[in-house]
C-alpha positions in Angstrom: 25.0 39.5 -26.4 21.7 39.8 -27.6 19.7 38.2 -24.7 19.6 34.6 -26.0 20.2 32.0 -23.7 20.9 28.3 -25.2 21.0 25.2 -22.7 22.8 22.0 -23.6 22.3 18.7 -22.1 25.3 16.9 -20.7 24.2 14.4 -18.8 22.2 11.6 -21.3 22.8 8.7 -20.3 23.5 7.3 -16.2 27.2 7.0 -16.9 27.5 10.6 -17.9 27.6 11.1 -14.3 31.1 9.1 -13.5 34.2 10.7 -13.7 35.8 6.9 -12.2 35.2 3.7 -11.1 37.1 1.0 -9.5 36.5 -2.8 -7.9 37.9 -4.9 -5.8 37.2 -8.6 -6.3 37.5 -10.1 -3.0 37.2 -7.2 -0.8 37.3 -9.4 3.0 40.3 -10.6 1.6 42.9 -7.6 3.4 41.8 -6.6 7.0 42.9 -3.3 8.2 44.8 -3.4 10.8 46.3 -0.3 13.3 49.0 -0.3 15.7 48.1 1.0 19.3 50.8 1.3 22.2 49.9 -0.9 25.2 49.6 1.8 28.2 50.8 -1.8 30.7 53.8 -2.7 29.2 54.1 0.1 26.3 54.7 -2.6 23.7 52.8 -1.9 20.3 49.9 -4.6 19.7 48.1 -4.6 16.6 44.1 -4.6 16.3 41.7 -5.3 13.5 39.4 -2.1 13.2 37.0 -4.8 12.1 36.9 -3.0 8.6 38.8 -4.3 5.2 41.0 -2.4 3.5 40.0 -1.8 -0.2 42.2 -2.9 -2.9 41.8 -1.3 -6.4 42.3 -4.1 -9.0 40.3 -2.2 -11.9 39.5 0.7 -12.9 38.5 3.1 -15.5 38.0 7.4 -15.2 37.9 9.5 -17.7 40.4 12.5 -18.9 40.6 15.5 -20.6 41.4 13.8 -23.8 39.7 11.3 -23.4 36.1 11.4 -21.7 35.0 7.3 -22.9 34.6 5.0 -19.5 34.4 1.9 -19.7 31.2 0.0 -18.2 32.5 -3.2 -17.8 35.5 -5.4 -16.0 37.6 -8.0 -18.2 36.8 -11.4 -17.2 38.1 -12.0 -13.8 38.8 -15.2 -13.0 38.7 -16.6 -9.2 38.0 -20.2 -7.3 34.8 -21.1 -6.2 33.6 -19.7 -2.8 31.5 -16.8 -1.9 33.0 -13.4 -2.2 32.1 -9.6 -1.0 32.9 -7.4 -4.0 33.4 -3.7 -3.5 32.7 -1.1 -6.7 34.1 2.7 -6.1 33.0 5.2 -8.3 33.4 8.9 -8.1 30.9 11.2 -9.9 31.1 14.3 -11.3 31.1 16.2 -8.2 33.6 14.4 -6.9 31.6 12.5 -4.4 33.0 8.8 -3.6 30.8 6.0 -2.5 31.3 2.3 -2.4 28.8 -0.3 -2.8 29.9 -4.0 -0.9 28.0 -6.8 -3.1 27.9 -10.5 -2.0 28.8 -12.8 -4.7 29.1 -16.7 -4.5 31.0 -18.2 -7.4 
């Protein structure tokens, strides 16, 4: 009303900019696989799209009431081996990526 502008900051820390986040501990573990008709004998055959499906077996996001995230998994326990570990988060925006680590236990 009377021409003065005030700015808040709302982003302070990295994490302010995730809404969610998810991981999947074994990510290689569940290919993805499509059915497509043979054109010969019209049977359906399934193929490997050579890509991995990925399963969400954490997560945290925030909410309305509740804007805390949490920035760590519980332990997860697995065998020894090596693993590819996939971490979705979605920011603010609403932009998804996923990051594909390689972990050896």
């Amino acid at each position: 009303k009377q021409g003065i502008v005030t700015r808040e900051v709302l982003t302070r820390h990295w994490a302010d900019w995730i809404d969610y986040w998810s991981v999947d501990f074994d990510f290689e573990s569940k290919r993805e696989i499509i059915t497509i008709r043979n054109e010969e004998t019209g049977e359906p055959e399934e193929h490997w799209t050579g890509d991995f499906i990925f399963e969400n077996e954490w997560q945290s996001f925030r909410t309305k009431k509740d804007r805390s995230l949490e920035l760590q998994t519980p332990f997860h326990e697995c065998t020894k081996g090596r693993y590819k570990v996939a971490v979705k988060v979605v920011d603010i925006f609403g932009n998804d990526t996923m990051k594909i680590v390689g972990v050896t236990v």
